[in-house]
MMTF fields as JSON, N, C-alpha, C and O atoms, coordinates in Angstrom:
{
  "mmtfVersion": "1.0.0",
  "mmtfProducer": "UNKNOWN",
  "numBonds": 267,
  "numAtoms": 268,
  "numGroups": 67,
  "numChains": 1,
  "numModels": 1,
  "chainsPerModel": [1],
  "groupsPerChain": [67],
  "chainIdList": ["A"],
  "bondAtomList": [4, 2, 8, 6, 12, 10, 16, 14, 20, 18, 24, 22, 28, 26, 32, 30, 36, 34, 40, 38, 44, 42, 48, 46, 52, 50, 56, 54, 60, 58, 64, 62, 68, 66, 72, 70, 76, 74, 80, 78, 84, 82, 88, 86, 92, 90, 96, 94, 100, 98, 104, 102, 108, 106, 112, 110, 116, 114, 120, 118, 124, 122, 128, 126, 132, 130, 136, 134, 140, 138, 144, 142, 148, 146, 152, 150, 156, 154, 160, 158, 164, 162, 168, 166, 172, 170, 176, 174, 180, 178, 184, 182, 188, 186, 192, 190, 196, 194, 200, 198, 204, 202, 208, 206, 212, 210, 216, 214, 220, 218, 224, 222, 228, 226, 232, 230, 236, 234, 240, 238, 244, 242, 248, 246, 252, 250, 256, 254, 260, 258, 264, 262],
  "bondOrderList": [1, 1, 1, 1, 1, 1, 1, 1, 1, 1, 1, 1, 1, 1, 1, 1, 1, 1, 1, 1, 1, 1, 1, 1, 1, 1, 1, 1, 1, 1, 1, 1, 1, 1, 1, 1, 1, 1, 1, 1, 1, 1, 1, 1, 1, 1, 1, 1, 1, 1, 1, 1, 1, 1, 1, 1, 1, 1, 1, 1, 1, 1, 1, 1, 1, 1],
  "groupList": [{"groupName": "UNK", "atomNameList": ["N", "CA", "C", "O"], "elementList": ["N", "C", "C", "O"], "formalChargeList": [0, 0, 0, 0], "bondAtomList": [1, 0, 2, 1, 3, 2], "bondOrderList": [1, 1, 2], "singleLetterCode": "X", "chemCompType": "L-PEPTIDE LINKING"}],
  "groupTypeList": [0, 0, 0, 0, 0, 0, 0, 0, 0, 0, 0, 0, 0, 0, 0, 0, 0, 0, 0, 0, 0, 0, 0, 0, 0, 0, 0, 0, 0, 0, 0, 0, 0, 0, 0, 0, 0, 0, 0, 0, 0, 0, 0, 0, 0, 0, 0, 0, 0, 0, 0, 0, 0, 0, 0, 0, 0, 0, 0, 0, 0, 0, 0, 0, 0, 0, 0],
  "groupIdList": [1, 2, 3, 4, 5, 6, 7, 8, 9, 10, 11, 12, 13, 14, 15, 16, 17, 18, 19, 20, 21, 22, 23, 24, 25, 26, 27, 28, 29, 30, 31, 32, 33, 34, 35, 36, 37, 38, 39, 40, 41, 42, 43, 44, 45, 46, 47, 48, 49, 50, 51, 52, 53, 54, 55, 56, 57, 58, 59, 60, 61, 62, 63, 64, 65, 66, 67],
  "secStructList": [7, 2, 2, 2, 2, 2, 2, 2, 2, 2, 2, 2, 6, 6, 6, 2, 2, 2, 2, 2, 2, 2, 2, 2, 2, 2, 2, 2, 2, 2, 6, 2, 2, 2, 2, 2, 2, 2, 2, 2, 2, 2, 2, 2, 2, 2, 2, 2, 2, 2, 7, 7, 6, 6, 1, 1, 7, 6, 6, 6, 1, 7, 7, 7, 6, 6, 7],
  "xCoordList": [113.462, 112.191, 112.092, 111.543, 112.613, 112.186, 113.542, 113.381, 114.579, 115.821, 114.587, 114.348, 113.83, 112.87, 112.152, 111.835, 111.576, 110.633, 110.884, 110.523, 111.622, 112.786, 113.316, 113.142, 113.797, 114.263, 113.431, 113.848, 111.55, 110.791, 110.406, 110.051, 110.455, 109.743, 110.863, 110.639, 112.108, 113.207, 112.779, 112.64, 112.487, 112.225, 110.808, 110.483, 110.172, 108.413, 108.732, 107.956, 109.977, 109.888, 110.666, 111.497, 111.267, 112.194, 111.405, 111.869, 110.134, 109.572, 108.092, 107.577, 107.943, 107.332, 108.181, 107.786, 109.087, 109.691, 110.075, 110.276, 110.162, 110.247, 109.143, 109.163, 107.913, 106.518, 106.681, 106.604, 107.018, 106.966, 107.427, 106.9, 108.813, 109.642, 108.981, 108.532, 108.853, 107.927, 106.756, 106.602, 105.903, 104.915, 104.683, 103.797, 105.931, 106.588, 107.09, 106.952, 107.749, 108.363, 107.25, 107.7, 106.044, 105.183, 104.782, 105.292, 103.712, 103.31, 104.224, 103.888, 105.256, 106.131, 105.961, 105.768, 106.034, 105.611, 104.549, 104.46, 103.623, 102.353, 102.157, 101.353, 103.076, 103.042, 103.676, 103.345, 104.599, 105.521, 104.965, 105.664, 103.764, 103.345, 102.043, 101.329, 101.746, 100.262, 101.671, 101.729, 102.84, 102.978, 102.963, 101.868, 103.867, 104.299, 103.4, 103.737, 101.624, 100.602, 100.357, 100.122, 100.474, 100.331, 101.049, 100.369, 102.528, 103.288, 102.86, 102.426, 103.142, 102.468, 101.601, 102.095, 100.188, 98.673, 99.063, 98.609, 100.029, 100.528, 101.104, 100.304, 102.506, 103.428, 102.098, 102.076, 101.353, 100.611, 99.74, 99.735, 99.208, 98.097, 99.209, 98.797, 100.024, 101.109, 101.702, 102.148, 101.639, 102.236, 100.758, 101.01, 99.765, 98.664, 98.245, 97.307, 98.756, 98.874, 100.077, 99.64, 100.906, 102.118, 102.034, 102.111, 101.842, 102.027, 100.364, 100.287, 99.266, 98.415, 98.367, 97.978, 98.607, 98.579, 99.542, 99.293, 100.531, 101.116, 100.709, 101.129, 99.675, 99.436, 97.48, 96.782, 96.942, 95.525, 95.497, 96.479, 94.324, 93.959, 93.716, 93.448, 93.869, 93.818, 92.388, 92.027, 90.948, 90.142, 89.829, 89.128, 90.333, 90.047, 90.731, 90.216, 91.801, 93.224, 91.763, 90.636, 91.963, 91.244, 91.53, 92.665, 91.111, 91.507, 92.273, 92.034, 93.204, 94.178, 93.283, 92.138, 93.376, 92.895, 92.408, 91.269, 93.395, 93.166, 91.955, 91.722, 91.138, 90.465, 89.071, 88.013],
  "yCoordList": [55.332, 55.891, 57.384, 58.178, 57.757, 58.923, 59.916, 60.932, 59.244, 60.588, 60.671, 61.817, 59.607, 60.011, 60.828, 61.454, 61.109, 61.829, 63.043, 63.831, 63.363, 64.723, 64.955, 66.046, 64.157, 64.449, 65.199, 65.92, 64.531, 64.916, 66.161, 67.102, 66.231, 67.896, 69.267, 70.3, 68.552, 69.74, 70.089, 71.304, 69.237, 68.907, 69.845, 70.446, 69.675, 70.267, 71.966, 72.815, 72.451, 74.199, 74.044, 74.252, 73.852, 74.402, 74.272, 74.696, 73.633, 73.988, 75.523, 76.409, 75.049, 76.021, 77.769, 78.915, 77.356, 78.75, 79.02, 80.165, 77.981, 79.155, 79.39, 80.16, 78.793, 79.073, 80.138, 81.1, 80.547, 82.119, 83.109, 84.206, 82.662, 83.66, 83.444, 84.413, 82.313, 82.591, 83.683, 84.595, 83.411, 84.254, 85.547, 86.095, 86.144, 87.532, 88.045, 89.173, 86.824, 87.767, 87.95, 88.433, 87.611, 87.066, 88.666, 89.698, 88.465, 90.23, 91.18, 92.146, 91.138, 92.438, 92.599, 93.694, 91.074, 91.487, 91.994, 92.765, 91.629, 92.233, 93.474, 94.133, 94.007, 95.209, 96.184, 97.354, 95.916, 96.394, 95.929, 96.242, 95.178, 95.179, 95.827, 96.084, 96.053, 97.191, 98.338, 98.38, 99.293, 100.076, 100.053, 100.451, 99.683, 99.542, 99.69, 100.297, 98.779, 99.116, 100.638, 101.199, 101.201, 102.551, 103.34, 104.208, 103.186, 104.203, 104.135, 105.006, 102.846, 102.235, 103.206, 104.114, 103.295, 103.598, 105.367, 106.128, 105.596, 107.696, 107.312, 107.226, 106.924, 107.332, 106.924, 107.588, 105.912, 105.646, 107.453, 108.173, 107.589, 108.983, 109.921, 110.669, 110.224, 110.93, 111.177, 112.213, 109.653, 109.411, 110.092, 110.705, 109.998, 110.052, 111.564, 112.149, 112.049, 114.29, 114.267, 114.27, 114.254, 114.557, 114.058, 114.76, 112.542, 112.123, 111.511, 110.319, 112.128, 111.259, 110.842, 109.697, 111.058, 110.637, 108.872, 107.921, 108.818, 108.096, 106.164, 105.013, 106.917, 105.878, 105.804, 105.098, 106.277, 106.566, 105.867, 105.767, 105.448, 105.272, 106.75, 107.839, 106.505, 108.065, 108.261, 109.436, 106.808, 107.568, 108.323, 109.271, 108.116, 108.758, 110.096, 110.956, 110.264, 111.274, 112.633, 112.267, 113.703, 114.837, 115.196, 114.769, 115.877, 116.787, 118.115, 118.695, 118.542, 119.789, 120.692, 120.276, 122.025, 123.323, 123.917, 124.373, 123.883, 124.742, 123.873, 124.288, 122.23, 121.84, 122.585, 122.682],
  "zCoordList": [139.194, 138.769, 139.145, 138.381, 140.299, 140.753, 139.694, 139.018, 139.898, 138.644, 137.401, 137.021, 136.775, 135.646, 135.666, 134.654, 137.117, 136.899, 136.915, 136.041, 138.054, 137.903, 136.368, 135.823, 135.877, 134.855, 133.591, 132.684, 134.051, 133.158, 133.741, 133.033, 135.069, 135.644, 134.889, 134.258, 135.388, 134.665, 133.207, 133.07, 131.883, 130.739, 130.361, 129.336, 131.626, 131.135, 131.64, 131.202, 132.634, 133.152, 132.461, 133.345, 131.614, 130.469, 129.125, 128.067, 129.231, 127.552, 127.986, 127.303, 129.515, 129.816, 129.988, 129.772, 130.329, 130.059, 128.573, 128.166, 127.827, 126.205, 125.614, 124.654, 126.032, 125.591, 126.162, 125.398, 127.949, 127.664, 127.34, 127.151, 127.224, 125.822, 124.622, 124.01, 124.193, 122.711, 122.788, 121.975, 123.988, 124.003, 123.779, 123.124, 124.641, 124.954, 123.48, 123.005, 122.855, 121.705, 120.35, 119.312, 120.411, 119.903, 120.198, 119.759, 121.077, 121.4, 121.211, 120.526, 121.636, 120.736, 119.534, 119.006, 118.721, 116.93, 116.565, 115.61, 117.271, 117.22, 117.368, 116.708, 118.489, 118.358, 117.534, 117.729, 116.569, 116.163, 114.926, 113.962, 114.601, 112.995, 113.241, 112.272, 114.17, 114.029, 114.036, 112.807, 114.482, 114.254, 113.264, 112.864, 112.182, 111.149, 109.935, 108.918, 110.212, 109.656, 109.418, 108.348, 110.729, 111.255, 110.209, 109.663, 109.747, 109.681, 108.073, 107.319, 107.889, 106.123, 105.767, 105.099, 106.078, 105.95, 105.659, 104.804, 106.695, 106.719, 105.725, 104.794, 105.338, 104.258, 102.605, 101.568, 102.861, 101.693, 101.377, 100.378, 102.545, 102.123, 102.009, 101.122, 102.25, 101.879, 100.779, 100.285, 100.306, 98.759, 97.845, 96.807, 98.135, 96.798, 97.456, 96.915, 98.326, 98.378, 97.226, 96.075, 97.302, 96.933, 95.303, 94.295, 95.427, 93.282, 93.36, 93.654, 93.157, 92.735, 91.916, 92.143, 90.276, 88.861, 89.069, 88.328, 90.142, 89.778, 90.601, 90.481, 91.377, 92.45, 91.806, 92.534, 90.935, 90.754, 89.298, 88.561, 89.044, 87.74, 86.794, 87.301, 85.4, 84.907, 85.034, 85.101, 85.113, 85.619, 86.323, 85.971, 87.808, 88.422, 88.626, 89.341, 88.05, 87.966, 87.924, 87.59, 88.197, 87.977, 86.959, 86.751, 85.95, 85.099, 85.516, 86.576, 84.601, 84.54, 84.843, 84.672, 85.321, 85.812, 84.286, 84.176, 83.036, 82.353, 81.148, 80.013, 81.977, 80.433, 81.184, 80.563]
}
């Protein structure tokens, strides 16, 4: 009875230690998809300085300088 129970304590710090590797690698993604949001959101306003006609509806496109 008692190798069982040992056997179950070993069984429960080995699912408790990958819950906290899961955990750990979990918040890293998190962090690394808010950067990523981050970098997204710049290269997007970046893109509509640079080509607006191509990322805009032609409503909203401005008109040419010379109408």
């Amino acid at each position: 009875m008692e190798e069982r129970i040992n056997e179950l304590e070993m069984c429960y710090m080995q699912q408790e230690m990958t819950i906290g590797e899961l955990n750990e690698i979990i918040c890293r993604q998190e962090l690394i998809l808010e950067r990523l949001q981050r970098d997204f959101t710049a290269l997007k306003e970046q893109f509509l300085v640079i080509s607006p006609s191509v990322s805009r509806d032609t409503d909203q496109e401005e008109p040419p300088p010379h109408y």
